[in-house]
N, C-alpha and C positions, 0 to 999 in steps of 0.2 A: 655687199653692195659696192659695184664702182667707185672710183672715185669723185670722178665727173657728176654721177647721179646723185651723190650725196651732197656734192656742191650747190646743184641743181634747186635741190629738193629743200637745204638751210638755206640757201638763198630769198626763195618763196616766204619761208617760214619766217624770216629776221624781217622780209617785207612787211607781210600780215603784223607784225610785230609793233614794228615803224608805223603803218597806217593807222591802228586801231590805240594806240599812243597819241597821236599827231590828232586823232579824230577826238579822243576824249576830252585833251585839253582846248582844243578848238570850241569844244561843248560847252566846258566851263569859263572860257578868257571870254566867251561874246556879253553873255550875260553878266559877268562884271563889268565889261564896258560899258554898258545900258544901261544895268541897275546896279552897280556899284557894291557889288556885295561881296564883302570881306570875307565871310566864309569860304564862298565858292574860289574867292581868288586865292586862297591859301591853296584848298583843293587843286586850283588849276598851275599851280604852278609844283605840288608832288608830281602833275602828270606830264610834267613840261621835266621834272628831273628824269623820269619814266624814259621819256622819249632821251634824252642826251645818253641816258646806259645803254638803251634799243642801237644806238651807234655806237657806242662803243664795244658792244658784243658782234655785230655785225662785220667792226674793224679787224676782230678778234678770227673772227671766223674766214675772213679773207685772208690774213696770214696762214692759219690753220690749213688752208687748203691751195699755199701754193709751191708749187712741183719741187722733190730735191733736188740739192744743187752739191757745188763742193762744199760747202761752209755747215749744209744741214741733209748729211748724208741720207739722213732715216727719215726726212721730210720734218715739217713744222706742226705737226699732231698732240706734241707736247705743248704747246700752247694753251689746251682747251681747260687746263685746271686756273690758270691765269683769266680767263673769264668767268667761271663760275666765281671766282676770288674775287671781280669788279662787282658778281652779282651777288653775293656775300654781304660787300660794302653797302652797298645797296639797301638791302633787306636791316643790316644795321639802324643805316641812317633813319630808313623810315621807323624801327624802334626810337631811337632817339629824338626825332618830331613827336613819336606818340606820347612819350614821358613828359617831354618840354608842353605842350597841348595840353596833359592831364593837369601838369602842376600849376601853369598858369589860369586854368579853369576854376581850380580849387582856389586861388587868391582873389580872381577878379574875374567870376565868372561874368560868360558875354554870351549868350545862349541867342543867336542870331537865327530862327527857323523860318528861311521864307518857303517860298513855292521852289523857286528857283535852287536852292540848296537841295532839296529833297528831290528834285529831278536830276541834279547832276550826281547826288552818292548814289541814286539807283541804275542811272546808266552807267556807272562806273562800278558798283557791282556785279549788275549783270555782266556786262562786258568782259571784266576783270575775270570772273568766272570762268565761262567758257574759256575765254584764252590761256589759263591755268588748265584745262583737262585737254584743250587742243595740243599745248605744249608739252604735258607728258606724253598723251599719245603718240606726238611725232616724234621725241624724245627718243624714247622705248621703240621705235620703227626704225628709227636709223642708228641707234646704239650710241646716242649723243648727251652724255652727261649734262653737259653745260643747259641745253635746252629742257633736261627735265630739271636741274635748279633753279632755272627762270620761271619753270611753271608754280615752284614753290614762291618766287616773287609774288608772280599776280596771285595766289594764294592772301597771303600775306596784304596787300593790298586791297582785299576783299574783307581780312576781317576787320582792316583797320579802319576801311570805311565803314563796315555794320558798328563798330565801336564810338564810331562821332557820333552817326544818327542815334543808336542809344543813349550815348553822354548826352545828347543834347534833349532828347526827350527829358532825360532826370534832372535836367536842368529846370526845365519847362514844368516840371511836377516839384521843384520847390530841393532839390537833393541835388544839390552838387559835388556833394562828397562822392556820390554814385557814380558820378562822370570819371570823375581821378579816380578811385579806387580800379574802375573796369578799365580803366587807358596801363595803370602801370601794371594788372594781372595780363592784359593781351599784348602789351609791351617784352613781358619777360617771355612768354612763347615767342616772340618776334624774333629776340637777341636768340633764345636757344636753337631757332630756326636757322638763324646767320652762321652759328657756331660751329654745327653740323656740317654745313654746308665747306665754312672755311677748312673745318679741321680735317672733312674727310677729302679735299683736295691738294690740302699741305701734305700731307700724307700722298696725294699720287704722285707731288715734284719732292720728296726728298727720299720716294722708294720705299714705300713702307709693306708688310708683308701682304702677302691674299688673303683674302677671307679662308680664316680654315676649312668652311665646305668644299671648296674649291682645290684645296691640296686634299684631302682627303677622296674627291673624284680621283686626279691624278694617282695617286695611290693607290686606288681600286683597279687606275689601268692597266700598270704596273706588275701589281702582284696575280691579274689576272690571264698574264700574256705568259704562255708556257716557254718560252725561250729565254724569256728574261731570270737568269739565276736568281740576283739580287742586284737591287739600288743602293744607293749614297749620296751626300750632297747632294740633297733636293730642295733647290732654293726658287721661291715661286713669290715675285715682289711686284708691285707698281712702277711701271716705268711711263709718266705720264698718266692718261685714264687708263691705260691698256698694262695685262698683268704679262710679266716674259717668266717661261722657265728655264732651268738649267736644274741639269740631273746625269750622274753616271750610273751607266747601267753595264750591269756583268751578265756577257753571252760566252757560250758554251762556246771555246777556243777551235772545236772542229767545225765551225760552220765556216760554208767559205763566202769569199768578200759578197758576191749577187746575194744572198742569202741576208746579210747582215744589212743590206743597203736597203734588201726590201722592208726587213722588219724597222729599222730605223724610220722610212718615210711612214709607214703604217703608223706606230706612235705616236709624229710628230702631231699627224694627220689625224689621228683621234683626239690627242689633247687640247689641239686646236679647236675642235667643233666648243668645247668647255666655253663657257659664252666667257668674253672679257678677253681671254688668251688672244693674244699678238704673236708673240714667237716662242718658238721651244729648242733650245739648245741641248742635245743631246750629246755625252762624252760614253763613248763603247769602249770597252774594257774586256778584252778575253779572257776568260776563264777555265781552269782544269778541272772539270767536274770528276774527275778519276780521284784528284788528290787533295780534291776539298774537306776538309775538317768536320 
């Protein structure tokens, strides 16, 4: 995909993103204003935090997609593990409200059920849903990390909503213990969800290796290509979200220069279609297959 079309296309999507953010907390700020209701206004302002990350991923992605210069030779692509990392934060903090909510439930429970509460976690379910399987999908369509981690957000904000309206039902049925026991069990999926999220992005800014399936294709290409005698130094890392290789490969010393340029671009050319692969640095090495060992 283009570059342009890809800009196009996260553009749209950080939109959709912003409006249905903007729309939810709008759902819940009116009806606190009216009727005053504290639940809903805690709710309305997780979706007011909602929307401030929706601009900051958006900020994120406008860097991400503008042109190299001298200073960023290889363009600003490496960026996009630094927003998943804002969306990380994110997914934390909402652990961190769910914990703070459980524990304070359990001291002085306040089991506030109006009409108006049970309308805004169900629009903000629903909602929240879809836009979690919108954002994987597009995710996965334009090969955009950062946006299938945000689809884990609105995940995340879907069960932590189904986790009030329950706590608050168990409220309501005389068991408050039930509210904090079930806030700090979907709290610990919460942080583990953050974790993931951070550790496998730390991992693509400080180079960390490929998934072994991944070298293990590579290798299949390799040893399946008849000119290639043997490899070495096959190093296949994270540079950014995108994986670079580099590998020396030993050809038969009587092959002349056209011959070895086409096999080189074929390789590169195969190891690239390998989903994730950015570049492939190949080092050609002639070899005496007369006085090979």
């Amino acid at each position: 995909m283009k570059i342009q079309e890809k800009k196009k296309k996260v553009r749209r999507i950080i939109a959709i993103l912003i409006f249905l953010n903007l729309s939810l907390f709008l759902v819940k700020w009116v009806p606190t204003l009216i009727f005053h209701s504290l639940s809903v206004k805690a709710d309305a302002f997780n979706s007011l935090g909602d929307l401030a990350y929706s601009g900051l991923i958006l900020l994120g992605f406008e860097i991400l997609f503008k042109p190299r210069d001298k200073s960023h030779p290889q363009g600003h692509e490496r960026i996009e593990p630094f927003i998943s990392l804002i969306i990380a934060g994110a997914i934390g903090f909402t652990g961190i409200l769910v914990v703070k909510q459980a524990i304070e439930n359990f001291f002085t429970p306040a089991f506030e059920f109006t009409p108006y509460f049970l309308m805004a976690l169900l629009i903000s379910v629903i909602t929240k849903f879809w836009l979690s399987k919108f954002m994987e999908r597009k995710g996965k369509e334009i090969d955009s990390s950062a946006l299938i981690d945000s689809s884990k957000d609105a995940k995340v904000d879907v069960v932590a909503s189904l986790t009030a309206l329950i706590g608050v039902i168990g409220g309501l049925k005389g068991i408050p213990l039930f509210d904090t026991i079930l806030g700090l069990a979907v709290s610990g999926w919460i942080f583990k969800t953050a974790y993931d999220i951070g550790k496998k992005n730390i991992g693509f800014l400080i180079g960390s290796s490929a998934p072994k399936e991944k070298i293990k294709k590579i290798k299949n290409i390799l040893n399946e290509r008849e000119q290639v005698t043997s490899y070495h130094n096959l190093i296949a890392h994270y540079v950014g979200p995108e994986i670079h290789i580099s590998v020396s490969i030993q050809l038969p010393e009587e092959l002349d220069f056209k011959e070895v340029h086409e096999i080189e671009e074929s390789l590169q050319k195969e190891i690239r279609e390998i989903e994730g692969i950015k570049e492939v640095y190949l080092h050609l090495e002639p070899v005496n297959n007369y006085n090979e060992s």
